[in-house]
LUMKOL-422749 format. One record per residue (C-alpha): y, z, x. Coordinates in steps of 0.02 Angstrom, whole numbers, padded with zeros to 5 digits, always signed. Example, Ala and Ser with C-alpha at 12.3 -4.5 7.8 and 13.67 -1.06 7.14 Angstrom:
% residues 2
-00225+00390+00615 -00053+00357+00684 
% end
This chain:
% residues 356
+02362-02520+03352 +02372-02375+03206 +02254-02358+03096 +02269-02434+02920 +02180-02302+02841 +02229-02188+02913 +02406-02204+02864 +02356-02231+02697 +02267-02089+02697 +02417-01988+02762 +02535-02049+02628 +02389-01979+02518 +02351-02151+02451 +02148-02178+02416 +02064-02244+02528 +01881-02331+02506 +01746-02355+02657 +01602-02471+02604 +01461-02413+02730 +01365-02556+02761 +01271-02456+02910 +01120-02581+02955 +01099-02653+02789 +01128-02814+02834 +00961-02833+02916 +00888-02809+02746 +00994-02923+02646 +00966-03060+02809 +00803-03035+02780 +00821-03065+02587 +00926-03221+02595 +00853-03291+02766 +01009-03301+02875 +01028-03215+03012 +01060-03010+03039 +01243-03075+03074 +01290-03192+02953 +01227-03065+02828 +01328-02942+02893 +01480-03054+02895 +01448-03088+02707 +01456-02896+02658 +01608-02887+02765 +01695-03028+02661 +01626-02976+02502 +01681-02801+02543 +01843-02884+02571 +01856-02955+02398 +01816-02816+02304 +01979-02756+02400 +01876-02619+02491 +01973-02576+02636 +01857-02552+02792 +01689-02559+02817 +01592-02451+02925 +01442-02492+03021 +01317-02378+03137 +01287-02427+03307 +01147-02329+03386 +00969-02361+03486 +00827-02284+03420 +00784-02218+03599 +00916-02135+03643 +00930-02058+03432 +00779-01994+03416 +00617-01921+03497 +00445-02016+03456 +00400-01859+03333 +00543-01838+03211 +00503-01829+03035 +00600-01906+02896 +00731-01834+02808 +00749-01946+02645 +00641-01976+02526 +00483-02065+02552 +00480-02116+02372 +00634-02228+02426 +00619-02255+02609 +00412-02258+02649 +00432-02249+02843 +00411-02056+02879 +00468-02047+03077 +00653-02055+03128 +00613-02179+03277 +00526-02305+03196 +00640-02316+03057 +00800-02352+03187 +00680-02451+03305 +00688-02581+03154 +00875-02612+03138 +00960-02574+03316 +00971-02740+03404 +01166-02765+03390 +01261-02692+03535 +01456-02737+03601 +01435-02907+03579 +01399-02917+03401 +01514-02756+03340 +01644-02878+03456 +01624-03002+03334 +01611-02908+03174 +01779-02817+03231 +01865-03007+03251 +01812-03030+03124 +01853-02895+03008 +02036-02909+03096 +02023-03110+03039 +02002-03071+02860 +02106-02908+02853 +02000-02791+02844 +01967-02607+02949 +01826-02622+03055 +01728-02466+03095 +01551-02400+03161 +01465-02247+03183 +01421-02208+03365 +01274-02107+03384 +01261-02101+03580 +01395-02104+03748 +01380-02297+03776 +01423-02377+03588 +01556-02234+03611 +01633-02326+03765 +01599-02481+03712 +01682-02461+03527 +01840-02384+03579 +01928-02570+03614 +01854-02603+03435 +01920-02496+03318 +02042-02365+03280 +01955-02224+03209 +01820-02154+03274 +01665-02074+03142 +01573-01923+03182 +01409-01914+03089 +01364-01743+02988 +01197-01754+03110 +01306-01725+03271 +01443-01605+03202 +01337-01485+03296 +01316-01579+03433 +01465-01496+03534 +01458-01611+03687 +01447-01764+03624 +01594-01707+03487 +01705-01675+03645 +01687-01845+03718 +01741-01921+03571 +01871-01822+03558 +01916-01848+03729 +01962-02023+03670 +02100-01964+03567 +02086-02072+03406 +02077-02017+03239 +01915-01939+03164 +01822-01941+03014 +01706-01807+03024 +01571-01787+02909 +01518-01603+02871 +01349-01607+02797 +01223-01478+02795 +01354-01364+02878 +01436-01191+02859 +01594-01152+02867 +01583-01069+03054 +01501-01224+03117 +01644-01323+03048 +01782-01219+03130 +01682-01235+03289 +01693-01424+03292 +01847-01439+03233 +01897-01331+03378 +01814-01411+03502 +01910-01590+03450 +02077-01491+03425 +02055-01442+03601 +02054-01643+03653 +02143-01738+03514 +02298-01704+03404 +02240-01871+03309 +02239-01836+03112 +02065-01782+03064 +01974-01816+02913 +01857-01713+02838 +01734-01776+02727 +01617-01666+02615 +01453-01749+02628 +01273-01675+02572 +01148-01713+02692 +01012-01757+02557 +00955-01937+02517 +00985-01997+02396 +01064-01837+02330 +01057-01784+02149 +01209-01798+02031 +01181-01597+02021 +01192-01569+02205 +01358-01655+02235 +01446-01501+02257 +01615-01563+02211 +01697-01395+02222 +01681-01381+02392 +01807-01521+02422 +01931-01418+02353 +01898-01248+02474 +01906-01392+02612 +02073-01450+02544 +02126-01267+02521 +02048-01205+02708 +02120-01351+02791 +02287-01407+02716 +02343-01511+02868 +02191-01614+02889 +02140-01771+02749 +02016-01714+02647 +01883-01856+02601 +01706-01873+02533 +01547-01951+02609 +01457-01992+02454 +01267-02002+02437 +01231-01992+02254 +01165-02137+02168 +01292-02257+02091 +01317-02181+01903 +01360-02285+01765 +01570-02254+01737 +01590-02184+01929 +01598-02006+01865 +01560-01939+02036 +01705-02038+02154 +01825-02014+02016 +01795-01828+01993 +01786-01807+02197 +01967-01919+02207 +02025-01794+02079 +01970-01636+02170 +02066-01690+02310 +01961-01842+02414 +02071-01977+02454 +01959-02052+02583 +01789-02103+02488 +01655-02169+02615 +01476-02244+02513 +01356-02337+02570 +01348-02504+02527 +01245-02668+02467 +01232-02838+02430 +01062-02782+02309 +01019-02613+02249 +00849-02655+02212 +00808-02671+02376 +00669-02564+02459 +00697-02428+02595 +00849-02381+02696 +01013-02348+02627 +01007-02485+02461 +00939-02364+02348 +01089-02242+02338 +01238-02379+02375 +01357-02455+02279 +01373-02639+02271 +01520-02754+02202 +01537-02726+02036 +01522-02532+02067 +01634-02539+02211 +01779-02640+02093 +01731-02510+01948 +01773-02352+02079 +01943-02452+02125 +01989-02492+01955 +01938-02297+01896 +02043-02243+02035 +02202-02353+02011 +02186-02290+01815 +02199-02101+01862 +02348-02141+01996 +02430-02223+01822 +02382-02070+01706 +02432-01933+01850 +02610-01988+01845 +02731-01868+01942 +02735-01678+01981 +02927-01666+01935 +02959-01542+01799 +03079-01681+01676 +03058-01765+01531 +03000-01974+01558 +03132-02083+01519 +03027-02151+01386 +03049-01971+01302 +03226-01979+01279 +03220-02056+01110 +03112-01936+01041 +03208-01807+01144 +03352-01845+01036 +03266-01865+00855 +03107-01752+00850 +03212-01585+00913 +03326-01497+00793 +03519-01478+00762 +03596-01332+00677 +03651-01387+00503 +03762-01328+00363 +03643-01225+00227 +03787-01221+00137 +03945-01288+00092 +04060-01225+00227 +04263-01221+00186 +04403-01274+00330 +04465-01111+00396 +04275-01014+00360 +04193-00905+00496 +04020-00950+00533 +03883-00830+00503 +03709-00851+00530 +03677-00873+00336 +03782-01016+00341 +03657-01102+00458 +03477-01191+00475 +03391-01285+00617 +03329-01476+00560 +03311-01659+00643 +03368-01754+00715 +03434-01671+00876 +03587-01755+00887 +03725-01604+00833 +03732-01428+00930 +03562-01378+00971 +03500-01219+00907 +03503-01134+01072 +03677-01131+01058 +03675-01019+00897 +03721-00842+00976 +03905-00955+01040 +03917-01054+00854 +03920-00897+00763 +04101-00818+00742 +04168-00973+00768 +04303-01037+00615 +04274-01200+00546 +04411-01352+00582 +04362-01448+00424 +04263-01445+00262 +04090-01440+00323 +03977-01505+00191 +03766-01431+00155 +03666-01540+00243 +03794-01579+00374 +03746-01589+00555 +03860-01475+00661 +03963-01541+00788 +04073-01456+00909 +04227-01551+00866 +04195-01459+00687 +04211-01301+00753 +04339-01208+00857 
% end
């Protein structure tokens, strides 16, 4: 099966990934149901916000991370300060459950996708989605970017905290594998990351570097109040917008404190569907709705004078006024020299059938 997004994407329509990651254990936790119900729920109130996939991350903390590996986000947020422990708390789904989130996700119409962060969710994902997601953490990881792209599927492929040379390197590496459409999605690696270190403009050198790939944005900012920071990436050039996502932003630790919930993720839909309507086309022609005014706010040559059958015109004789429905004063230089066929009186808007 093709991916939905994907083709979207292609035809350069946006595209918007709610990244529920392992949120759901969190919002279980909240509500007392269980990790998958809760992440059911998300799914299907993704679905009604009219989000079109959802993304998950499918990792173990063993095989992620060494004991000793610091954190990376901020504490202030997220109080557990080593790597490992943090994943060890939310890595108990494996095939089985990303089975039945990707049922159903297909059940309610909806793209299912996950992050995989090691060799066996990468085998065990490729029956369950379409697209495969390289993390910003492992665009450097060269090996593991060739398996994946040994599986010849699409990519997103996040490109935080990298330079440009590390970015031609991967994207070598998968060209090498996988004709699949790529997207690339500017992402900065800093959590949450401050509305000043968005670095917007990059999107656009990636857009300009990389013309045949989809250019996208992996957004860790905190939800602002009129979506400022989508709508400006969407107008830079991101058609594929990937944020994390929640059922409650108030929420302690993990990824709740910089994701967008409902209401924001409606508010970055309706922003977005608002600037598709404003944008309009790239043709170089007047709207149809114009041609009224076309016709009555442009200008006619008129007589300045009272003009007798059988006089030649001279410039003197003329002036430029509305509506625009006689000769239009670009045609001057051909009016000029030209005898009159009638009494022409002042104030008269020229016609060609008055002249010859």
């Amino acid at each position: 099966m093709k991916s939905k997004i994907i083709e979207r994407a292609s035809a350069g329509k946006f595209v918007l990934i709610a990244e529920i990651g392992v949120n759901y254990y969190d919002i279980a936790k909240k509500m007392n149901i269980s990790p998958m119900d809760a992440a059911k729920l998300m799914i299907k109130e993704a679905k009604d916000a009219g989000i079109h996939a959802v993304k998950f991350q499918s990792y173990k903390a063993d095989t992620l991370a060494a004991k000793e590996s610091p954190a990376y986000w901020d504490t202030t947020e997220e109080s557990t300060t080593s790597q490992f422990e943090l994943f060890k708390k939310f890595d108990s789904f494996s095939y089985n459950e990303y089975k039945e989130l990707s049922e159903y996700c297909d059940y309610l119409g909806i793209e299912f996708l996950s992050t995989s962060f090691d060799i066996e969710s990468a085998d065990y994902l490729f029956d369950l989605m379409n697209v495969y997601k390289i993390s910003s953490s492992d665009l450097s990881n060269l090996p593991f970017v060739e398996y994946i792209a040994k599986k010849n599927k699409p990519i997103l492929l996040s490109v935080g905290a990298s330079n440009e040379e590390e970015i031609k390197q991967t994207l070598n590496v998968i060209r090498k594998y996988n004709n699949q459409p790529i997207v690339l999605l500017h992402c900065v690696l800093e959590y949450p990351t401050p509305y000043e270190h968005a670095n917007l403009n990059k999107i656009v050198s990636l857009k300009n570097k990389y013309p045949d790939l989809i250019i996208g944005y992996s957004d860790h900012t905190k939800p602002d109040k009129d979506a400022d920071i989508i709508k400006t990436a969407y107008n830079l050039g991101a058609i594929v917008i990937e944020k994390h996502f929640t059922l409650d932003k108030t929420l302690k630790g993990n990824d709740h404190y910089h994701a967008m919930d409902v209401d924001d993720a409606k508010k970055i839909i309706s922003g977005i569907e608002f600037i598709n309507k404003i944008r309009g086309s790239y043709e170089l022609k007047y709207l149809d709705s114009e041609i009224e005014a076309r016709k009555n706010a442009r200008r006619s040559l008129v007589a300045a004078c009272n003009i007798k059958k059988g006089d030649i015109i001279t410039k003197e004789m003329l002036t430029f006024k509305r509506p625009g429905t006689g000769i239009s004063p670009s045609e001057i230089e051909n009016v000029i020299g030209k005898t009159a066929k009638q009494d022409i009186s002042k104030d008269t808007i020229l016609q060609n059938s008055m002249l010859c």
